[in-house]
Structures are given as C-alpha cells and as structure tokens.
LODORO-682677 format. One record per residue (C-alpha): residue in three letters; residue number from 1; x, y, z. Coordinates in steps of 0.25 Angstrom, whole numbers, plus 5000, padded with zeros to 4 digits. Layout:
<rs>
[r ALA; NUM; [X; Y; Z]];
...
</rs>
This chain:
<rs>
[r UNK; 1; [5054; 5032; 5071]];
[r UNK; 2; [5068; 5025; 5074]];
[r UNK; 3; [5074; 5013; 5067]];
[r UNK; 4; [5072; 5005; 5078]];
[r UNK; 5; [5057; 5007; 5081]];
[r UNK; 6; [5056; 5008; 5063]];
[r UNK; 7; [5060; 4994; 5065]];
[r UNK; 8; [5052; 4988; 5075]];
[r UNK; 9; [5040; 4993; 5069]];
[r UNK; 10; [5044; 4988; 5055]];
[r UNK; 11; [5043; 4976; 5060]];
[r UNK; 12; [5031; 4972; 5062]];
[r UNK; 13; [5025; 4979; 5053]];
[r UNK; 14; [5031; 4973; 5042]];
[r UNK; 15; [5021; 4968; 5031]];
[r UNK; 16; [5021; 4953; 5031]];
[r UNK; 17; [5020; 4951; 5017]];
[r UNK; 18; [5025; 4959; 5005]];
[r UNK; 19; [5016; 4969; 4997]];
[r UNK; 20; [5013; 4960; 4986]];
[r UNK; 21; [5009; 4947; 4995]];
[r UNK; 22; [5000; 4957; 5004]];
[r UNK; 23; [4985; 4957; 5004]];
[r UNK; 24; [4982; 4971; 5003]];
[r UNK; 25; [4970; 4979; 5010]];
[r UNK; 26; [4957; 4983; 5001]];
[r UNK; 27; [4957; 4994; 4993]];
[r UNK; 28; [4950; 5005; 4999]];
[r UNK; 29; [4937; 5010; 4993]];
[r UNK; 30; [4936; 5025; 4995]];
[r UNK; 31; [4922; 5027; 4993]];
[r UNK; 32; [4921; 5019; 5007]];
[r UNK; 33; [4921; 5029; 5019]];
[r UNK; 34; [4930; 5019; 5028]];
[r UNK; 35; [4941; 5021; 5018]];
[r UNK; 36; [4942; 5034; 5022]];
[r UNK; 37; [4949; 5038; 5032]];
[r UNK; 38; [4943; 5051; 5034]];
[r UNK; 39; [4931; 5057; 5026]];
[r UNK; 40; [4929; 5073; 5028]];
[r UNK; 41; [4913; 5069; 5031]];
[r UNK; 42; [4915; 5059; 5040]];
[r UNK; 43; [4922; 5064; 5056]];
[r UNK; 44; [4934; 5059; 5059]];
[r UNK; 45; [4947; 5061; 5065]];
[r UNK; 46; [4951; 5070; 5052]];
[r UNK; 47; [4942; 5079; 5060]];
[r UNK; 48; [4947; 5081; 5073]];
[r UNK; 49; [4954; 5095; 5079]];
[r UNK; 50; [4964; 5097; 5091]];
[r UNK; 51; [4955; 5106; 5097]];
[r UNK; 52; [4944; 5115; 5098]];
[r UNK; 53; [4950; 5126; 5091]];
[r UNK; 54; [4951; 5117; 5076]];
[r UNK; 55; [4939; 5114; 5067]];
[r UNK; 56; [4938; 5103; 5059]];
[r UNK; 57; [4929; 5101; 5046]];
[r UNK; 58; [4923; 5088; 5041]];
[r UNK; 59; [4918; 5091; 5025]];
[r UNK; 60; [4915; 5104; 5023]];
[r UNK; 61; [4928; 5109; 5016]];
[r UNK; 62; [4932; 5113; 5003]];
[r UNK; 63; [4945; 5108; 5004]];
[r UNK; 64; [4949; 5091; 5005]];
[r UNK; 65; [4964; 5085; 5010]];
[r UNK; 66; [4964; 5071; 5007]];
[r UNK; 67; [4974; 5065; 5017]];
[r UNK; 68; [4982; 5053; 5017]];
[r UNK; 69; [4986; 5047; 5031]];
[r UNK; 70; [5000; 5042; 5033]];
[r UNK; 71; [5004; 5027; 5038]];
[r UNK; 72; [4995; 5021; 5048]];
[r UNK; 73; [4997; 5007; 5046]];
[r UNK; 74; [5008; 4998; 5053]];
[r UNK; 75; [5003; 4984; 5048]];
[r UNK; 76; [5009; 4972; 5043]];
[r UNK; 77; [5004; 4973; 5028]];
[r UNK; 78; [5008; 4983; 5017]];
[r UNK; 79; [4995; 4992; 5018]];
[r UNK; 80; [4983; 4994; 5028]];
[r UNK; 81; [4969; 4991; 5025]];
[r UNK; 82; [4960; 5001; 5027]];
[r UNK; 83; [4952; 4996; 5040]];
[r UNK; 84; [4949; 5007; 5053]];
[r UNK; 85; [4951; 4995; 5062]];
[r UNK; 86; [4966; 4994; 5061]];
[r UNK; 87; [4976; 5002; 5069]];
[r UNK; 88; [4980; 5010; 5056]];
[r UNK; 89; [4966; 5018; 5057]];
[r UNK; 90; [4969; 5022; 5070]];
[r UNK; 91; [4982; 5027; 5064]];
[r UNK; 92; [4973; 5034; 5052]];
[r UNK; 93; [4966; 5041; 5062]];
[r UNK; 94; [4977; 5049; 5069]];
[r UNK; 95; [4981; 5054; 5055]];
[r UNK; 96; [4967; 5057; 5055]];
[r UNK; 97; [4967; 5065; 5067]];
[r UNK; 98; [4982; 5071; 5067]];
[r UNK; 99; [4983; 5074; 5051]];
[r UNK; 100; [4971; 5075; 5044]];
[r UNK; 101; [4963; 5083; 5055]];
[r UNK; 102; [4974; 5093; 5052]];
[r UNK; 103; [4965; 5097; 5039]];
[r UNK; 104; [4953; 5097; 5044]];
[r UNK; 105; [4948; 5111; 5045]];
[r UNK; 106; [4950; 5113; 5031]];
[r UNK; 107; [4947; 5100; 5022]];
[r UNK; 108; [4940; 5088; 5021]];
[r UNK; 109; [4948; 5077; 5027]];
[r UNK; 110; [4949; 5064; 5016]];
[r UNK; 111; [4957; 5052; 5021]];
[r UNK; 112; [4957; 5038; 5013]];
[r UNK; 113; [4961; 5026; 5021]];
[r UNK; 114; [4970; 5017; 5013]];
[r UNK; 115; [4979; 5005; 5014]];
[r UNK; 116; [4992; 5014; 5019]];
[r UNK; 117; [5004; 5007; 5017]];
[r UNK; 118; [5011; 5001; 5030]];
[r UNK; 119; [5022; 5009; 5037]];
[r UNK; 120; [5030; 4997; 5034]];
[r UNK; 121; [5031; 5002; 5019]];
[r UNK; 122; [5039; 5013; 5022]];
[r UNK; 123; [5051; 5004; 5026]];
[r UNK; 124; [5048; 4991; 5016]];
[r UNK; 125; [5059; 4988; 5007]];
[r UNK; 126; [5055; 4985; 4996]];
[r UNK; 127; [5041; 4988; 4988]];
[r UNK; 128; [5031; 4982; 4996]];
[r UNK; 129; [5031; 4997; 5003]];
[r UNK; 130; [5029; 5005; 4990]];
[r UNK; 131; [5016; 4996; 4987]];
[r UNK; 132; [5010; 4997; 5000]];
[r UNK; 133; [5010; 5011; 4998]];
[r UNK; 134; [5005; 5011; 4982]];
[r UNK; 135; [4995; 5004; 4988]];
[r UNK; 136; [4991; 5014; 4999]];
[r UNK; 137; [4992; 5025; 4989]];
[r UNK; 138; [4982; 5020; 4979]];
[r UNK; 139; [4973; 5021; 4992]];
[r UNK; 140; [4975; 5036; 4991]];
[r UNK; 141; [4972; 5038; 4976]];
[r UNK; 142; [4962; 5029; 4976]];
[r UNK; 143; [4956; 5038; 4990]];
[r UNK; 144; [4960; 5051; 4984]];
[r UNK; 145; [4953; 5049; 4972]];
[r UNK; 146; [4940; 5046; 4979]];
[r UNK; 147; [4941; 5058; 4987]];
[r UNK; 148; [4942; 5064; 4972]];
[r UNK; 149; [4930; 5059; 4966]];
[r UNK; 150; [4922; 5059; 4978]];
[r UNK; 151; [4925; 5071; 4988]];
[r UNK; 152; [4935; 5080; 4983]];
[r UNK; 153; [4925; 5088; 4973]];
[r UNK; 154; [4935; 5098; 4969]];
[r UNK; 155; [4938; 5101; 4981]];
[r UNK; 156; [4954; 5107; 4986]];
[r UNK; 157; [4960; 5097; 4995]];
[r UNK; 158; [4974; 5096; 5002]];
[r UNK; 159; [4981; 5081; 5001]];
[r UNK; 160; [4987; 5077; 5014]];
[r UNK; 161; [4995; 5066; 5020]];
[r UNK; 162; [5005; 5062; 5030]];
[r UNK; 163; [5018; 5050; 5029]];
[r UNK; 164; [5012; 5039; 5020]];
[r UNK; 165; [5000; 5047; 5017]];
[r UNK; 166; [5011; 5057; 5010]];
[r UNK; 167; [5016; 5048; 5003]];
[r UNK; 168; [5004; 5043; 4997]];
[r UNK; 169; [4999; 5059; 4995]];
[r UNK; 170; [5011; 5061; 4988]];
[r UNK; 171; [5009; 5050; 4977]];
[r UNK; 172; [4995; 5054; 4975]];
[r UNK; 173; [4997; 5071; 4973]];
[r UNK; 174; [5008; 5066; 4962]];
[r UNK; 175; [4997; 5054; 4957]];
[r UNK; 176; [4984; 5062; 4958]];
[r UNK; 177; [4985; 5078; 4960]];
[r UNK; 178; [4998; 5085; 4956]];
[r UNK; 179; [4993; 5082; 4940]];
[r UNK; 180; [4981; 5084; 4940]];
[r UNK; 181; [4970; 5096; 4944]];
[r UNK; 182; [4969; 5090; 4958]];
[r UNK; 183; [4981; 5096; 4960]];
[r UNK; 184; [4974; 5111; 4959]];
[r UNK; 185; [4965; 5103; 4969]];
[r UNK; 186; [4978; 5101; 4979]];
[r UNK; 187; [4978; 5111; 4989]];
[r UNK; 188; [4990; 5105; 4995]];
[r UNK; 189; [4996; 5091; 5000]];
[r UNK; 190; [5001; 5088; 5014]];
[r UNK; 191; [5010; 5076; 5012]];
[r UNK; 192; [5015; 5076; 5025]];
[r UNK; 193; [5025; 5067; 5030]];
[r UNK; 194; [5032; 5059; 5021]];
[r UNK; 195; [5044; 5063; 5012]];
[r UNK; 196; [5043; 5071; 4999]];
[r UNK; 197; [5058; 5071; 4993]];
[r UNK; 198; [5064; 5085; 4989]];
[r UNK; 199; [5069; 5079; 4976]];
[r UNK; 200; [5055; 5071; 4975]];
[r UNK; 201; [5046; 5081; 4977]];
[r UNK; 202; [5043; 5086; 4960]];
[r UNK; 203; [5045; 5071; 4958]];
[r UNK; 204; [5032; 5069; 4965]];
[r UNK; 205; [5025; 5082; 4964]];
[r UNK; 206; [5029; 5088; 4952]];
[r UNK; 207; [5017; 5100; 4951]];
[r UNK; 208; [5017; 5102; 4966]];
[r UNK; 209; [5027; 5108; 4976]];
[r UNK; 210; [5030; 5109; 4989]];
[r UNK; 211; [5025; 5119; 4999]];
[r UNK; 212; [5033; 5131; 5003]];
[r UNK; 213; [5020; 5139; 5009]];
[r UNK; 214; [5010; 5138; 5020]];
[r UNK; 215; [4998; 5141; 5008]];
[r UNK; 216; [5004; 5136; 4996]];
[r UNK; 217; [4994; 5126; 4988]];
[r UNK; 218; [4997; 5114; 4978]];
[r UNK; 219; [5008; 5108; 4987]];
[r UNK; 220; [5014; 5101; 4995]];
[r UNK; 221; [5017; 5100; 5008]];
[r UNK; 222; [5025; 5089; 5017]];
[r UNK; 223; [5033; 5088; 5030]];
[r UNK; 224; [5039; 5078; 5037]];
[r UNK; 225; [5042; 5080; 5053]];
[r UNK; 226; [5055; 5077; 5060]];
[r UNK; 227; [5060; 5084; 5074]];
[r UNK; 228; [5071; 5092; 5072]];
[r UNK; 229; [5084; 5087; 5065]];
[r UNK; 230; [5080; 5072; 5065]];
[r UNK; 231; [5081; 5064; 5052]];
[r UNK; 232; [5074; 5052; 5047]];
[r UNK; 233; [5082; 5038; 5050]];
[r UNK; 234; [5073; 5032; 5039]];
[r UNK; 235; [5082; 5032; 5026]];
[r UNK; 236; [5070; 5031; 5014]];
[r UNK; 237; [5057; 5030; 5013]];
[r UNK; 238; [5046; 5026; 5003]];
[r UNK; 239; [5042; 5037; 4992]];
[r UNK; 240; [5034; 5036; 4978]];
[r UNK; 241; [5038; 5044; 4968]];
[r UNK; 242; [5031; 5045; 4953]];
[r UNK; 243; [5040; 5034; 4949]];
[r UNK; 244; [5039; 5024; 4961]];
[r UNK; 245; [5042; 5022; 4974]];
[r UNK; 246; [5055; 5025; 4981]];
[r UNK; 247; [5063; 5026; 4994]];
[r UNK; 248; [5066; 5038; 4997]];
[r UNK; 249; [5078; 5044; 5007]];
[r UNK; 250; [5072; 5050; 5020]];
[r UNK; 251; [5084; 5059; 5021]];
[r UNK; 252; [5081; 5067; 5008]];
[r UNK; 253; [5074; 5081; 5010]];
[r UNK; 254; [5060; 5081; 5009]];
[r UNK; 255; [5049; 5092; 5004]];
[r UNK; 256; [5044; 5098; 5018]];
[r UNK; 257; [5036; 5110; 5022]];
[r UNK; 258; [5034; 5115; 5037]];
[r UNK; 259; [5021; 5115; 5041]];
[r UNK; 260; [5022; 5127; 5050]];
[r UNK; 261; [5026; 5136; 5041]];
[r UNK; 262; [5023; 5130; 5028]];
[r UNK; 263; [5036; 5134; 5021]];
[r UNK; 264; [5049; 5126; 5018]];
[r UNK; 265; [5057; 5135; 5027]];
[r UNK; 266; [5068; 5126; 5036]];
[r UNK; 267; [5065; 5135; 5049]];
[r UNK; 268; [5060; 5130; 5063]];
[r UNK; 269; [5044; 5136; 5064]];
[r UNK; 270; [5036; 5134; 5076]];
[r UNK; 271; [5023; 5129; 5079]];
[r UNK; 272; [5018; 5138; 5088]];
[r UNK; 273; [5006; 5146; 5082]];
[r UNK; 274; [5008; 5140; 5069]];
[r UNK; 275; [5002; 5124; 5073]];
[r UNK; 276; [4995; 5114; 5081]];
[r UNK; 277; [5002; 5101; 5082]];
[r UNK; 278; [4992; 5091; 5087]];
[r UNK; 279; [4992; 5076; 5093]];
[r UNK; 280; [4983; 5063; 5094]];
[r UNK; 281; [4977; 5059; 5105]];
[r UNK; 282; [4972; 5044; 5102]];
[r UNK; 283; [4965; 5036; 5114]];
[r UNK; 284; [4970; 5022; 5117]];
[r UNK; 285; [4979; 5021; 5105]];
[r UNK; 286; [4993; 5019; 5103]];
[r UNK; 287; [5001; 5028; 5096]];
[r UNK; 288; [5013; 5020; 5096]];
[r UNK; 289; [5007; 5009; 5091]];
[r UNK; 290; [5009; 5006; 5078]];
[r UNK; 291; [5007; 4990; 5077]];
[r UNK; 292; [4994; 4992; 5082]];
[r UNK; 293; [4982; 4984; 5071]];
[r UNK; 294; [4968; 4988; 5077]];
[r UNK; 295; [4963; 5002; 5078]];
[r UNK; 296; [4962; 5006; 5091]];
[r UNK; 297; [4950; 5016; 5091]];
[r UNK; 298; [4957; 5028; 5100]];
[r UNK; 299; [4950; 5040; 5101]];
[r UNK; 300; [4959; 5050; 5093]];
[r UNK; 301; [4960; 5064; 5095]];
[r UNK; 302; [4972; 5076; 5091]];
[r UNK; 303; [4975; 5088; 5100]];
[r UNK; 304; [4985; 5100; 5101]];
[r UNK; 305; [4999; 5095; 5104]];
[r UNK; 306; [5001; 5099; 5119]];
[r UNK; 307; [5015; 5104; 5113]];
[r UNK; 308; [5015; 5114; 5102]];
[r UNK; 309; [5027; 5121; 5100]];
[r UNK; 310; [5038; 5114; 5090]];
[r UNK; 311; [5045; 5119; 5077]];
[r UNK; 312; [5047; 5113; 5064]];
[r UNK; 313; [5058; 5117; 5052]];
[r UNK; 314; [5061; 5111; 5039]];
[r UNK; 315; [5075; 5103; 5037]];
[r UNK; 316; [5081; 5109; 5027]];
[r UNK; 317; [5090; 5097; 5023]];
[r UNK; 318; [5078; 5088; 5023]];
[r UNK; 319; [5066; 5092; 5025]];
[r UNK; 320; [5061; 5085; 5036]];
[r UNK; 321; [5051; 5095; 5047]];
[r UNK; 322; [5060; 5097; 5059]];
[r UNK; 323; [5052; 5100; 5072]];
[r UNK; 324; [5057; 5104; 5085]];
[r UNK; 325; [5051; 5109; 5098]];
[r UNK; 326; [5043; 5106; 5112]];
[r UNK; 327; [5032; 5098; 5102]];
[r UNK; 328; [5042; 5090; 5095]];
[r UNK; 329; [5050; 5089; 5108]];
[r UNK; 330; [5037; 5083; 5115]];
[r UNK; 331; [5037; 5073; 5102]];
[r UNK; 332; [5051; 5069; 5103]];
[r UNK; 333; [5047; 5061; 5116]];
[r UNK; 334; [5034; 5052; 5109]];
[r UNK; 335; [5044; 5048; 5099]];
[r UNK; 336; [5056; 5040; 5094]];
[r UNK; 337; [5060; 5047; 5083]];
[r UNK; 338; [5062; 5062; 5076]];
[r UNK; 339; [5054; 5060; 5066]];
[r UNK; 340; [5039; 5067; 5068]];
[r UNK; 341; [5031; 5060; 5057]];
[r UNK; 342; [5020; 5057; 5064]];
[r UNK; 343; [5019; 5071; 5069]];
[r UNK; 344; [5018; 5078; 5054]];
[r UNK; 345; [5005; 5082; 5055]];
[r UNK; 346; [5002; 5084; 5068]];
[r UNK; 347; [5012; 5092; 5072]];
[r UNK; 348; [5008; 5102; 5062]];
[r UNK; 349; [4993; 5099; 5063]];
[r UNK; 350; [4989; 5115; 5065]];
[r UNK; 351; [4999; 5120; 5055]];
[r UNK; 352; [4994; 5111; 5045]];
[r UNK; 353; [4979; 5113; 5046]];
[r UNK; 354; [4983; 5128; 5046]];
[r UNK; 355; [4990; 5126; 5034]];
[r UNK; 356; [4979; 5117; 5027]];
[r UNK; 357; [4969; 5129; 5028]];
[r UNK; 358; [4981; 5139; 5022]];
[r UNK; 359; [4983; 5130; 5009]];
[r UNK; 360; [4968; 5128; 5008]];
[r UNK; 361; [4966; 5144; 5008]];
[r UNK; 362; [4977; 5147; 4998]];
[r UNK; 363; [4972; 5137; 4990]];
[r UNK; 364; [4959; 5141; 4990]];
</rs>
C-alpha cells in the first residue's frame, strides 16, 4: 500500500479516544462455542478444498495446529469485539478459507476469536498501539490454554499464523512453549508474515531455530512476500520483545524461508509441479472495501488460481520473498503496490499443505 492511500485510510480509522479512555470489548470466554472461530467438530470454511481432487478432515486427526488469523478489523476503537455481525467476520472467514483450509488434510483446525488490535495500531505514535495489542494477545493465551486443558490431549500440533496473528504467535511460543514440554509437543510454527529480526531472532526464541529444511521439526518457519526487487516505504513497525515493546526498522534483514523449496537458498524456484496458488471467490462482497461495518453474508468459496506459473527467491540483503512471473505479473494489475502480503498464503497454498504433511511424517 502507497503513502498516499496508507493515509487516506488512516484517516478514518483513527481511534477517537486514547487507549486508556476506551471502553474495551468483553472478554471472551473460551468455553463458549461463538468465541471460536473455527472448531474442528463443527464444518466450516477451515474445511473447504479448491477442487475435487483435495480432501479435507473435520476431527479425526492425531495432529492439531492452532491458528491465529491476522488483522481483520478497520474500526474506529483500539480492539474489536468479538460479534459475527460486524464486517471484521466477514474478513475472518477469508482467512478461514485461504489460510486455515491449507491444513486441513492433516490437523484439526482450532481458531479462537479475539479482540484483535485495529490496523490503526501498527502506525500510532505512541502507546496506545502497544496496549491494544497486549490486550489482543491475552486473548490468545487465554484461547490457547483452553485448547490445552480441553482438546489438545497430548496430542502433536503445529502453531500457525499470518501478520498480526505472527505477531501474537511469536509472543506466545517464547511465553508458553519454547520452556516448557509443550515444546516436544511443537511439531513446528508458521508464523507467516510479519517480520522476525536477524539480530532478534535468539532474543525471542532462544531454544528454537530457524528452518533450513523441508522436514525439519521444532522450528520455525516465516516469510514475507514482495515482487521482485521492491522494498517496503514503511520505515518501522511494531514488535515485542522479552523486555517490551519496540519499533523496529523495516529495512533490516529478516528470518525467511522459501516455501517452495524449504531451504534458505537465494535462488529463483518455480512453481510449476511443486504448488497450487489459490483465490477467493466471495459473492456480493467487496474486497476493496475496508470501511465497511456490517457483515455482508457472501457466499465464499477458494479455487485454483487460473494462472499458475511464478517464481520466488530469497533477498539476500534482506530477506524479504522475491516473486516474479506470469501469476505475479496477473497481480501486479489488481494492486497499487509490490508489496504481496495479502497474497502469503495463498500463493503458496499447495506447497504449504504439502509441506504440513512432510513435517508431521518426520515428526512422527
């Protein structure tokens, strides 16, 4: 996203009050079913396929991932309430549909609800942005040890998560599973999307390392999706460390693994034979809309990409995941900028899945 249309959204979205003066949602209770986004019993978008040739599984796996959804919410106040009737829901279930599905031939899809911090947060000044996120993150302990005490069992299970969700996924392995047996539990963490510092990354995760390997387990694996040779105009962003929040630059190299060949190697690989991108088909609903407040109820649905073929390398110099080709040549015309964010996932979705059941076999 460009300056120019950064700032006219920021605009209106602006919180009207600070943190501290703001009546914040309810707490969500976990042992409520509506608090969950997606429950592995109950069918859902989680469990939908591209086509007829992918299977999904609703509970009968060995094998959990717990997923934490990125920012949905555009709203005027510092954190969203949890309520199916607002357009942030609608947003939910995309990530549903074009992230989640991606693991649902092989684990039990968890997905809490919680009062996600608004994309506003990411540009505040001062600390108002931080709390809305401590608050949003005591959500997700509060949802993953539920899922702990009430349907884990012992069981293996994957964490997962895209942008904000990453964020949040990051705090809670260093808070709750790198020091602790739950990390011989990890079979391995997708956290997707939202910057983890070279020079930060044993600050955070000192008894867990990067991924170099399509089947290594116990690690952790991150990307973040540019097209070729573009670098971010946004200077710093948000990140917590053990110590406390910080800004951190966006132009410093980041961990990053390609997730086509699962190695850290800085040469272009294609996707041909090795992936299915997918995209969402959403009737009666606007994509571009972001200021939108009332769920619209479209019918949404993923399918194969028309366009498959694309290439994707890692930059040596900073990390980010270069992409070029006729796919990202398609893209290049739906939007303003280079910057592919909203496209981690699903341009990767067949490689991903793939790779789920890889790590689950050497794990297992």
């Amino acid at each position: 996203m460009e300056k120019e249309e950064l700032y006219k959204l920021l605009v209106p979205i602006k919180p009207k009050t600070t943190f501290a003066q703001s009546e914040h949602p309810e707490q969500p209770d976990y042992s409520i079913i509506y608090n969950w986004a997606a429950l592995p019993h109950i069918k859902g978008l989680q469990h939908q396929v591209p086509a007829d040739n992918y299977s999904s599984i609703t509970d009968s796996s060995e094998i959990d991932v717990f997923y934490i959804h990125p920012t949905g919410f555009f709203g005027r106040h510092w954190n969203c309430r949890v309520d199916k009737n607002i357009a942030s829901y609608d947003r939910t279930e995309l990530m549903l549909i074009n992230q989640a599905s991606a693991f649902n031939e092989s684990c039990n899809i968890y997905v809490p609800h919680y009062r996600q911090a608004t994309y506003y947060s990411y540009f505040d000044k001062g600390e108002d942005g931080f709390n809305a996120h401590d608050l949003a993150y005591r959500d997700i302990e509060d949802a993953f040890e539920y899922y702990l005490e009430n349907f884990n069992n012992g069981k293996p299970f994957i964490i997962a998560a895209h942008s904000q969700g990453s964020l949040h996924g990051q705090r809670l392995i260093h808070n709750k599973i790198q020091n602790t047996s739950l990390k011989g539990q990890m079979i391995c963490a997708y956290l997707i999307g939202y910057m983890i510092p070279e020079n930060h990354f044993k600050t955070l995760f000192p008894n867990l390392e990067p991924s170099i390997s399509p089947t290594d387990t116990g690690t952790i694996i991150t990307w973040a999706t540019v097209m070729e040779d573009y670098i971010r105009a946004r200077e710093k962003t948000i990140f917590w460390l053990p110590d406390g929040w910080t800004k951190q630059d966006m132009g410093q190299k980041i961990i990053s693994t390609n997730p086509l060949s699962w190695t850290l190697d800085d040469v272009w690989v294609n996707t041909l034979d090795k992936n299915l991108a997918v995209t969402t088909k959403a009737k009666n609903y606007n994509f571009a809309d972001r200021l939108a407040k009332e769920y619209s109820g479209s019918i949404k649905s993923i399918i194969p990409s028309n366009q498959q073929d694309f290439n994707c390398k890692i930059n040596p110099s900073n990390g980010l995941l270069e992409t070029k080709g006729e796919l990202v040549d398609k893209i290049r015309k739906l939007v303003t900028s280079g910057d592919l964010h909203s496209f981690d996932i699903s341009l990767f979705w067949g490689s991903l899945r793939k790779n789920v059941k890889d790590r689950i076999q050497a794990f297992i």
